[in-house]
N, C-alpha and C positions, 0 to 999 in steps of 0.2 A: 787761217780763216776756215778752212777747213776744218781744220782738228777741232776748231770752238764750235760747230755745227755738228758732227756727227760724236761728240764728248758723251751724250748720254746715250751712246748706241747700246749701252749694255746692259740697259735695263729691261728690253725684252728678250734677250736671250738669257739675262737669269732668269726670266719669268717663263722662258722655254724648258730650261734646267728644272727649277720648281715644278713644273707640269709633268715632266719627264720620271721626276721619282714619284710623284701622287699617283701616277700609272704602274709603275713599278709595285707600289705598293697593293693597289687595290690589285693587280692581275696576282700578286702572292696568295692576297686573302683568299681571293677568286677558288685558286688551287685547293689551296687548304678544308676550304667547306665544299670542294668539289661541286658545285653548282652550274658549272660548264666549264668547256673545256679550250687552254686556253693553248694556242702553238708557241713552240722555243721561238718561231719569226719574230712574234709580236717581243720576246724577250729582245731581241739583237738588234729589233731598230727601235725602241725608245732607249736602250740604252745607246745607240748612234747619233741619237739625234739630241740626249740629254748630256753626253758627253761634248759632242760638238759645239754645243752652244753653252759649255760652260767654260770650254778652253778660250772660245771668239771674245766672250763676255770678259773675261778676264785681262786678257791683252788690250782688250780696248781700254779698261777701266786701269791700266798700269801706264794708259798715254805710249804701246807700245805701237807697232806697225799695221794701220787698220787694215790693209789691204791682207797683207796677210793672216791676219784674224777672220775675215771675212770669206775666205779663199779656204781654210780649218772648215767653217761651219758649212760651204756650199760642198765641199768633198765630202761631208757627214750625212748630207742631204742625199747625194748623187748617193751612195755604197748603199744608204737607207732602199732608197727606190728600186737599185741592184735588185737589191737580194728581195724585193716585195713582190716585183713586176714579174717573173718565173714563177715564181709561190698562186697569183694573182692567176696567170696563164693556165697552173695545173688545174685551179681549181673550174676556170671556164671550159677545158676542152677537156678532164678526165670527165665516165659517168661516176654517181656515187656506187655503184658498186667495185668501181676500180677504187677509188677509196679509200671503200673499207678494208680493201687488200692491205695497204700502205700502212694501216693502223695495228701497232706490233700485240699479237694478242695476249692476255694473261690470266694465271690460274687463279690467281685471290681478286675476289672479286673488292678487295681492299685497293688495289692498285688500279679498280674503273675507275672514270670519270662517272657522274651519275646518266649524261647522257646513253654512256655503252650498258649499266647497267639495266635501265629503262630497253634497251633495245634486248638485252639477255633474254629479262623477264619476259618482255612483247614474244620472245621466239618462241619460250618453252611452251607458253601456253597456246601459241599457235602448233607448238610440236605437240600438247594433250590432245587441242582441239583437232587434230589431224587424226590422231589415235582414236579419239571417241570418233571422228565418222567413220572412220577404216572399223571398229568392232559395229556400230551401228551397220552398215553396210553388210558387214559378215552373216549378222541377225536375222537383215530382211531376205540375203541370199539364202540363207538356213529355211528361213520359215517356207520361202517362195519353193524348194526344195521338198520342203514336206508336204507342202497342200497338193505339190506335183504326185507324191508316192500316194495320196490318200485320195485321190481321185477317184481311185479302179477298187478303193476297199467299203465294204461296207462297213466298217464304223470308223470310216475315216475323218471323220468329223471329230470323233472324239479321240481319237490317234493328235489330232494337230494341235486339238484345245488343250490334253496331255502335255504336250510337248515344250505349247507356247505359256505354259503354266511353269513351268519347271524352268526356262529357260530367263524369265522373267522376275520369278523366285530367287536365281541364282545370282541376277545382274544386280538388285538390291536388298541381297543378303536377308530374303525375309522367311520367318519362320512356317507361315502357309501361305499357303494361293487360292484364290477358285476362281473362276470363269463363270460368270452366271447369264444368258440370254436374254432376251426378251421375247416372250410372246404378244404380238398385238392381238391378235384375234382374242385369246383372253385375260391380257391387261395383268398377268405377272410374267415377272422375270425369275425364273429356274436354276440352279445351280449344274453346271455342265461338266466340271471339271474343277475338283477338289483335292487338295494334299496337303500335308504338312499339318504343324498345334497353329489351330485357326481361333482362338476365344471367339465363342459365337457371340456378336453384335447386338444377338436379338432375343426375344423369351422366349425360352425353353417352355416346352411342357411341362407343368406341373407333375405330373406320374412318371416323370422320365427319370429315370435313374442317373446319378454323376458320374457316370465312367465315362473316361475317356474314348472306348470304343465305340459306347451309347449314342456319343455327343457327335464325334465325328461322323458314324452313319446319319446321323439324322440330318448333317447339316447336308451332307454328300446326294443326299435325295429333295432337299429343301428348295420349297418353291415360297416367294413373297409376290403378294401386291405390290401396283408402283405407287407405294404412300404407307406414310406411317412407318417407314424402316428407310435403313440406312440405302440400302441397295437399289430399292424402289425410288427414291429422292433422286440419288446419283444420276438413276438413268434418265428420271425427269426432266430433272434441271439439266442436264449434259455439261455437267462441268465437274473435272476431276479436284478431289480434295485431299489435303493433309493431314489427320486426326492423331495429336499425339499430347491431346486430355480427354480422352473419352470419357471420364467422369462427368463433363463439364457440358458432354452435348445431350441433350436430348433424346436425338433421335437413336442411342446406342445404350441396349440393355446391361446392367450388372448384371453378370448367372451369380457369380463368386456362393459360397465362401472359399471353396478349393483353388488352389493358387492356379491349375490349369484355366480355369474357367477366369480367370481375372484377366479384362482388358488391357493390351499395351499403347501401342501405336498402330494405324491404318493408314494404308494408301489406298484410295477409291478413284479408279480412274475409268470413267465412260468410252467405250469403245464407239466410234462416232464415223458413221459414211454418208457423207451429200448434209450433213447435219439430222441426219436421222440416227437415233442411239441403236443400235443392233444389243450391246450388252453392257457388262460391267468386268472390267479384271477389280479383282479383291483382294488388298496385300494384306499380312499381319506380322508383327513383331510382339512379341508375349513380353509381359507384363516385368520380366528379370532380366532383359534386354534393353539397350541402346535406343532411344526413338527413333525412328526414321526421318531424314533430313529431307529440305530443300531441294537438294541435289539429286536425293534419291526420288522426288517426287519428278522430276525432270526427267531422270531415264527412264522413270516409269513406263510417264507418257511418250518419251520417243518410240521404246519400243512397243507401247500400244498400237501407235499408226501404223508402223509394220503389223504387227499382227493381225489387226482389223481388215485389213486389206486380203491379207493371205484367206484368213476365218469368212470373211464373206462370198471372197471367190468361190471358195469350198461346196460353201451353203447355197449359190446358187448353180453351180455345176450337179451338185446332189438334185435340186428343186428338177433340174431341166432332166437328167437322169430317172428321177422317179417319177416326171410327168412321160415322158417316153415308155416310160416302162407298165406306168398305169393306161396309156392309149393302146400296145400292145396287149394288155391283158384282158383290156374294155372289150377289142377285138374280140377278143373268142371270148369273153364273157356273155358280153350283148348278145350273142348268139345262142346261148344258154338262156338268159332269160328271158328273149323274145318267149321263150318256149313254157317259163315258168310262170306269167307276166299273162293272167286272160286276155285274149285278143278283142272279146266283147262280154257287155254281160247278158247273165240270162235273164228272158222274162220270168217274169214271176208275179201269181194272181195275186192282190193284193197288196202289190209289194211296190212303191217308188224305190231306186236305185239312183245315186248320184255319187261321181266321184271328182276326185284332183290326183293326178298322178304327174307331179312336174320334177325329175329329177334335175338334179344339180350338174351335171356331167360324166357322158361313160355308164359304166356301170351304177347304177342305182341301188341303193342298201333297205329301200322299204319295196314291202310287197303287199299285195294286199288278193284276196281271193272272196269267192261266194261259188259255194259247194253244195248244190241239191244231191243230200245221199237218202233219204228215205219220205214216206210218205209227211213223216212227223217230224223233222229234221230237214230245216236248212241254214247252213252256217257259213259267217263272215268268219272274216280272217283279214285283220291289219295286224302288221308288223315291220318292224325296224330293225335292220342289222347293223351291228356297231361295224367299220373299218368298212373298205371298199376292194376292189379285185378279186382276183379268184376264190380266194378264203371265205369270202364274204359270199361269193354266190353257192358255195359248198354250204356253209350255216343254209343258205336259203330254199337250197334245194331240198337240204334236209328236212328242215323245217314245213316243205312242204308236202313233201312225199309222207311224211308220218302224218300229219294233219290228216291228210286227206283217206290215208288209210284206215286210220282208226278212228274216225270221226263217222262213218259207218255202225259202230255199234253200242250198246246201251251206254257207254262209258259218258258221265259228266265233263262237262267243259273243264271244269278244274282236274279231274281225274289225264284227263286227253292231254293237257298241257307239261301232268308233270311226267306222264310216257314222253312225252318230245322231251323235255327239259333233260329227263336221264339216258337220254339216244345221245344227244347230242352234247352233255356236259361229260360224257365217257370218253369222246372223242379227245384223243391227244397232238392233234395236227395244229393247234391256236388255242392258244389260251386266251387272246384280245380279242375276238369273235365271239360274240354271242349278237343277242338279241332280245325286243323286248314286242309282247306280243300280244295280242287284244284276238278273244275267242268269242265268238255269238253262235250260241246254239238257239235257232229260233223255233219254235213246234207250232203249223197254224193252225193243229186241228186244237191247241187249249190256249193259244193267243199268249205264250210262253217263255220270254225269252232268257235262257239264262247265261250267265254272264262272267266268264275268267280272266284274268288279265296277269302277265307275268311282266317285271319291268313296269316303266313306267308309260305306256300308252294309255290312252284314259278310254273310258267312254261315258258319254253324258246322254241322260236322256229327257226329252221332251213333252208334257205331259197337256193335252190339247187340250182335257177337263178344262184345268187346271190352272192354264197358261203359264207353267216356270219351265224351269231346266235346272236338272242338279247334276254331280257327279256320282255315277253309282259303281265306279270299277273301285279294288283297291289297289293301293302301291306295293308292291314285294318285287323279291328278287326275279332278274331278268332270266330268260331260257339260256341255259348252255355256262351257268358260272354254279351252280350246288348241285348236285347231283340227286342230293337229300331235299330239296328245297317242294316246299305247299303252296297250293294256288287253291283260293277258295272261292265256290259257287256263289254269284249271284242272280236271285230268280226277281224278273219284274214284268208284271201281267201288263200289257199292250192293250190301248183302243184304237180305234180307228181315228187317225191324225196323229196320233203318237210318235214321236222321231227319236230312232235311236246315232247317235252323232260317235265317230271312231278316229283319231287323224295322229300322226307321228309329230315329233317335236318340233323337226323342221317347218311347221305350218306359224307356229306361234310364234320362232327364233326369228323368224325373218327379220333383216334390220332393215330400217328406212335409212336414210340420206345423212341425219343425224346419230346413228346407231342407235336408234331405238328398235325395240321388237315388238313387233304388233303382237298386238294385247289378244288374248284368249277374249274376254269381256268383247270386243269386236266381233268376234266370229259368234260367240253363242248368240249378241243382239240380233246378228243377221238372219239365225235360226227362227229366233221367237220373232222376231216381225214378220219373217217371210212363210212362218209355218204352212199356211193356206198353199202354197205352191207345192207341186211336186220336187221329190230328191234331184233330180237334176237342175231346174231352177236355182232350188237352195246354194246347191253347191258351183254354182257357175257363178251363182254373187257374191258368195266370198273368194272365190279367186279375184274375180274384177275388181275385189276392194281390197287385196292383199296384195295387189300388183299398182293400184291408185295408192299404198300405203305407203311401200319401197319405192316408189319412183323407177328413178336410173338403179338404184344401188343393184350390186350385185349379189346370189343369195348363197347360202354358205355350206346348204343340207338339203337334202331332199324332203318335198312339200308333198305327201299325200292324206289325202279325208275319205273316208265313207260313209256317204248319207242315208240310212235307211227308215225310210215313214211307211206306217202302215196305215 
């Protein structure tokens, strides 16, 4: 009764056996296409367990001894679990790093599973990415290095941009470099640091000759607006680019025909602090070369943040450096030009007198004077000196002691100006030092004024007949840059109410709140409406409306006028 009850016990252990090779087979496959990775374990217990229940299977289905059939397939079970339940154990109490000790290593990477390859590849490029920050790190210690040595140099600035030009060239193999600035205050950006075959981007002078050493000076001293050129955009928009069809943009000149002068590839990358553009690095690859990649646009930029960092620290250590250095000089400057600088003016019959004297800070680069030298002779004097510091009060002292000397005798206003202009354009101590200079020789016994002007200080004058205002100075070269240089006499006969108007550039630059500079057209209206009043009047309502103009803003040059009404 028995036997006729458990008679088909054998059909699930063939159907274990069956199961046992379908696993066999698919863990071969498994191997073969390396797709994971399979252990010899899983080999040893389906063959335990596909064996077992084929030997049970069979003694049952012969009508042989169930029990010991049965007794076969439970020992096949038990050895299976054996050998699983250790295997089972290492894997809960090893870490994976112990492991991957366990796992025998090999040289062809034929004999990975794809898992171990997948972990190879995961390494190495965690060993580049290691290497690129360890040279990235090297770079910024380099640069942070060099901004340290260029602290204490005067042109250490350009010592770093050098440096951080060449260093940046080298990291992506590119043919030139340049470093170009930005200036805010006048809205281009400058070329600081230049080297290497750069195809200029941009148009060339027409008259410029195609040599190579032509093209690179020019570029080497090249200043752009921020627009309409490549360099100018970059630092706009602040976002670095890759250029390797410059045929195809726009904003990038062909010089060509000459194969130097033909565009390759560019990398433009914005140097960028708090999100304010400070400059632009400028890469190039020439036209017979490789374009520059992706990748290289990538290092580009990493070492740009280094550098920008370094480059700025620099520029503001110099900023606080030469403000230190100009309050020192202010010092003993100020002290000089209290002395050059009339302390009051003189009366004088017939004569309204109104001034603006508002420097900008420290030493002040405009001066301005009124010189009674003879009965028929008295003479103004406004002037501007270019740069600030000592140098600057050197021009001014000279400027004034020669005025004042030879303004004493028969000699013409234009004559007088260009004795100063050759005193002082002989001087070899500054060549950035000069000045621009407004002369009034006024004579009250013929109602006379005549009129020189060196640079560009103007003078307008005011005709009460009449009721206009025109310009009657001319424009030419400033005191102290041609030694050779002509200043021509102007004579214009005065009546009573008549204003003659004198004032430096800083009066008109002023910016408002939105950078605008108040309008000249301002100051002269305030003249002709206010004519009736005396010079000082005058000139105390254009201050009031030049300070109602700018607001808060802050100003950027020295503000003086001289009003004189007869």
């Amino acid at each position: 009764m028995i036997l006729l009850e458990n008679a088909f016990a054998y059909i699930p252990l063939f159907a274990v056996t069956a199961l046992s090779i379908v696993m066999l087979i698919l863990f071969s496959y498994i191997k073969k296409k390396k797709t994971a990775r399979i252990s010899f374990i899983a080999y040893i217990v389906t063959i335990l367990m596909g064996a077992g229940s084929f030997i049970s299977a069979i003694q049952i289905y012969c009508m042989e001894d169930q029990t010991q059939a049965f007794g076969i397939f439970s020992f096949a079970i038990a050895i299976a679990a054996f050998i699983v339940i250790p295997y089972a154990i290492v894997l809960c109490t090893f870490e994976p790093k112990e492991i991957r000790k366990l796992v025998p290593h090999s040289k062809n990477a034929e004999d990975l599973s794809t898992a171990q390859a997948y972990a190879q590849v995961a390494e190495a490029k965690s060993l580049q990415a290691t290497e690129e920050e360890s040279r990235a790190l090297q770079i910024s210690y380099e640069f942070s290095a060099k901004a340290t040595e260029c602290f204490s140099d005067k042109n250490g600035l350009s010592l770093l941009l050098d440096h951080v030009n060449k260093t940046i060239r080298d990291e992506v193999q590119a043919d030139g470099g340049a470093i170009l600035l930005v200036d805010d205050f006048e809205d281009v950006i400058t070329v600081k640091s230049f080297d290497g075959d750069f195809p200029p981007p941009y148009k060339l002078p027409s008259d410029m000759p195609h040599k190579p050493i032509r093209i690179a000076t020019n570029f080497k001293f090249a200043s752009f607006p921020l627009r309409e050129n490549i360099f100018g955009e970059i630092a706009t928009a602040g976002k670095a680019e890759l250029i390797t069809k410059p045929e195809d943009d726009a904003r990038i000149y062909q010089n060509g025909p000459e194969d130097f002068l033909k565009c390759g590839s560019y990398i433009m990358v914005p140097m960028k602090v708090n999100d304010a553009v400070i400059g632009v690095i400028a890469l190039a690859r020439t036209n017979d070369k490789a374009k520059f990649t992706e990748e290289n646009l990538k290092t580009a930029e990493l070492i740009s943040d280094f550098a920008t960092t370094s480059i700025k620290t620099v520029m503001s250590v110099n900023e606080i450096m030469e403000h230190n250095n100009l309050v020192k000089e202010a010092q003993i400057a100020t002290s000089i030009q209290d002395m050059l600088h009339p302390s009051k003016l003189p009366v004088l019959p017939g004569i309204s007198l109104g001034t603006i004297w508002n420097p900008e800070e420290g030493v002040c680069g405009d001066y301005y004077d009124v010189i009674v030298s003879r009965k028929d002779r008295i003479s103004f004097v406004m002037s501007d000196v270019a740069g600030k510091g000592i140098n600057s009060v050197i021009v001014m002292s000279m400027l004034r002691s020669m005025i004042r000397l030879v303004v004493n005798t028969k000699k013409t206003a234009g004559t007088i100006l260009e004795w100063v202009n050759h005193g002082i354009a002989a001087e070899s101590f500054s060549t950035d030092h000069f000045a621009s200079c407004a002369l009034i020789n006024y004579d009250p016994t013929k109602k006379v004024a005549e009129i020189a002007t060196g640079g560009t200080t103007p003078v307008y004058y005011y005709s009460a007949e009449k009721n206009t205002i025109e310009k009657i100075s001319n424009t030419s070269e400033p005191i102290g840059v041609d030694k050779e240089s002509r200043y021509q006499d102007v004579l214009q006969d005065v009546k009573s109410g008549d204003i003659l108007i004198t004032y430096t550039d800083g009066l008109v630059e002023a910016l408002n709140e939105q950078g605008q500079q108040y309008p000249k057209e301002s100051l002269l209206k305030i003249v002709s409406l206010n004519a009736s009043k005396s010079g000082k009047d005058i000139a105390n309502l254009v201050k009031a409306d030049i300070k109602k103009y700018i607001g808060n803003s802050s100003q950027h040059d020295d503000q003086s006028l001289l009003v004189i009404k007869f």
